[in-house]
TORKOL-4160 file (C-alpha; in steps of 0.2 Angstrom, whole numbers, padded with zeros to 4 digits, m for minus):
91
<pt num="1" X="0240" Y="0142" Z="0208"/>
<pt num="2" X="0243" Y="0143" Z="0229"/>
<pt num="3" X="0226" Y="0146" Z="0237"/>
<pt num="4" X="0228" Y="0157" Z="0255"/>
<pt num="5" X="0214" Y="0159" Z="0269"/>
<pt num="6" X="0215" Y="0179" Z="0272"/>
<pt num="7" X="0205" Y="0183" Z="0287"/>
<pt num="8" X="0203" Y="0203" Z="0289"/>
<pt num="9" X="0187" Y="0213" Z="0301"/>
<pt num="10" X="0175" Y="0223" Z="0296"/>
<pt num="11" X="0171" Y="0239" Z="0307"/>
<pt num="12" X="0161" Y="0227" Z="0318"/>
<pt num="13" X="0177" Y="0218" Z="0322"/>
<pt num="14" X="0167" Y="0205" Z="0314"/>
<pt num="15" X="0180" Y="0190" Z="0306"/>
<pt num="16" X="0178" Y="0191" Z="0285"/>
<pt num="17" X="0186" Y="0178" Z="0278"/>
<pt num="18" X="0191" Y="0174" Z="0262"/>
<pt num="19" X="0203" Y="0162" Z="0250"/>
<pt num="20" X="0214" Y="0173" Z="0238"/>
<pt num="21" X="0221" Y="0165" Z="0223"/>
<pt num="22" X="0240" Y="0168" Z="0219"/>
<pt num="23" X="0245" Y="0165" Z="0200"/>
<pt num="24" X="0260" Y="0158" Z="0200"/>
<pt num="25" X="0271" Y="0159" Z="0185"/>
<pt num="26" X="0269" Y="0154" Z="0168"/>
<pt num="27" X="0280" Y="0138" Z="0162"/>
<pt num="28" X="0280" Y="0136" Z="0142"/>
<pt num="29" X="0275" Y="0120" Z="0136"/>
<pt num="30" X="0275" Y="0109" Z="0120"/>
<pt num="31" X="0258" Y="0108" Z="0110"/>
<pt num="32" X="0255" Y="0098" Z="0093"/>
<pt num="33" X="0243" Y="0103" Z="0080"/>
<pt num="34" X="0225" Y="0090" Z="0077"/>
<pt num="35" X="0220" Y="0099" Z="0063"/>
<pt num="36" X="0223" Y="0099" Z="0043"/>
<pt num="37" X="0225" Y="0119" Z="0045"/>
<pt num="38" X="0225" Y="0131" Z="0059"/>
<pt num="39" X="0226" Y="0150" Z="0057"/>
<pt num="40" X="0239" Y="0160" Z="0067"/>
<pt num="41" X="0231" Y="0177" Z="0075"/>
<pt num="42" X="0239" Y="0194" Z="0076"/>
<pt num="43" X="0229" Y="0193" Z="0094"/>
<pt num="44" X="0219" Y="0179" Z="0103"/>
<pt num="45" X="0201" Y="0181" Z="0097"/>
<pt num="46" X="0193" Y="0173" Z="0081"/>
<pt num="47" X="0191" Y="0191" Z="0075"/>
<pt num="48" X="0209" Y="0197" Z="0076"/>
<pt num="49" X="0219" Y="0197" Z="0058"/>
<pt num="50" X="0226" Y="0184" Z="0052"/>
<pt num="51" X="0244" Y="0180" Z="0050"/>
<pt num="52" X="0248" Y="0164" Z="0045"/>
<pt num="53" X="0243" Y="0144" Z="0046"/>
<pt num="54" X="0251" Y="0130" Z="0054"/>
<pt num="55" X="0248" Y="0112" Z="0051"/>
<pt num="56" X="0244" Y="0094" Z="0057"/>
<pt num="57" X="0257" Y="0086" Z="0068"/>
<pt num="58" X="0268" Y="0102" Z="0070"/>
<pt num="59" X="0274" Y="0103" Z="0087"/>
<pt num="60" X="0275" Y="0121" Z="0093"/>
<pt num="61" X="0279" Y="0131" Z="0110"/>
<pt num="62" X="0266" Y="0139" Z="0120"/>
<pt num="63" X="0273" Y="0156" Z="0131"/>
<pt num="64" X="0258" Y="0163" Z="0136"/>
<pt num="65" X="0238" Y="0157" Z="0137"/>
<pt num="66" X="0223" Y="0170" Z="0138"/>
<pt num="67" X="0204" Y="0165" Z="0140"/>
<pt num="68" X="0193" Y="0173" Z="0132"/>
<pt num="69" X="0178" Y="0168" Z="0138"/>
<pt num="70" X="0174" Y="0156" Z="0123"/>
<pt num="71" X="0190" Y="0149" Z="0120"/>
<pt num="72" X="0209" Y="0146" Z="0127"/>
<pt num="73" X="0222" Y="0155" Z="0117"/>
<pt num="74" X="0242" Y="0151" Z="0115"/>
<pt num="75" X="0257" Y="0164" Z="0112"/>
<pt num="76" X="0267" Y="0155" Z="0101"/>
<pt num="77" X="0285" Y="0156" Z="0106"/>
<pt num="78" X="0297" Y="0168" Z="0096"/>
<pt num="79" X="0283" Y="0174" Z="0084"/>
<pt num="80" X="0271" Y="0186" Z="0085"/>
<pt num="81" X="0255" Y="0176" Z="0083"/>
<pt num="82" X="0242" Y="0167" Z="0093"/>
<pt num="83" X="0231" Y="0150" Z="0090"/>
<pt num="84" X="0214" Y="0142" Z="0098"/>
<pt num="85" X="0221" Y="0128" Z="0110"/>
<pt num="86" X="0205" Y="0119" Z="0104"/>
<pt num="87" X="0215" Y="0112" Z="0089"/>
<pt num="88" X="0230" Y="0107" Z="0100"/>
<pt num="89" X="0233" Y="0094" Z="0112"/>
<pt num="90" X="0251" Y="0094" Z="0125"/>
<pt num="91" X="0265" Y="0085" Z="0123"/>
């Protein structure tokens, strides 16, 4: 992420400023699997359906990564399904 200073001025022509945070985009990267069994989600959340399992040392691509507040979540490339990042560690 790039941080930028914004100044701006209220109706006072008082100086507001402020740092903006620009995303910048996404790079897919390699993850392998630390645990016996990890359960592959229709959506990122431990209440969303299950769709499959994946196994220790199995090395997998990560396309996308949402927070949901308790836990990181990985897209896994070319399939439908998601995985907690807490059983994984980067290649």
């Amino acid at each position: 992420m790039n941080n930028k200073n914004i100044s701006l001025f209220d109706d006072d022509e008082e100086d507001i400023t402020f740092n903006k945070t620009e995303e910048t985009s996404f790079k897919p990267y390699k993850i392998k699997v630390n645990t016996d069994l990890l359960r592959v989600r229709k959506e990122p959340g431990l209440f969303s359906d299950k769709i499959g399992l994946i196994h220790r040392n199995e090395i997998y691509t990560i396309e996308a990564v949402q927070d949901t507040g308790s836990d990181n979540w990985g897209k896994l490339q070319g399939q439908d399904g998601w995985i907690s990042l807490s059983f994984t560690e980067k290649c």
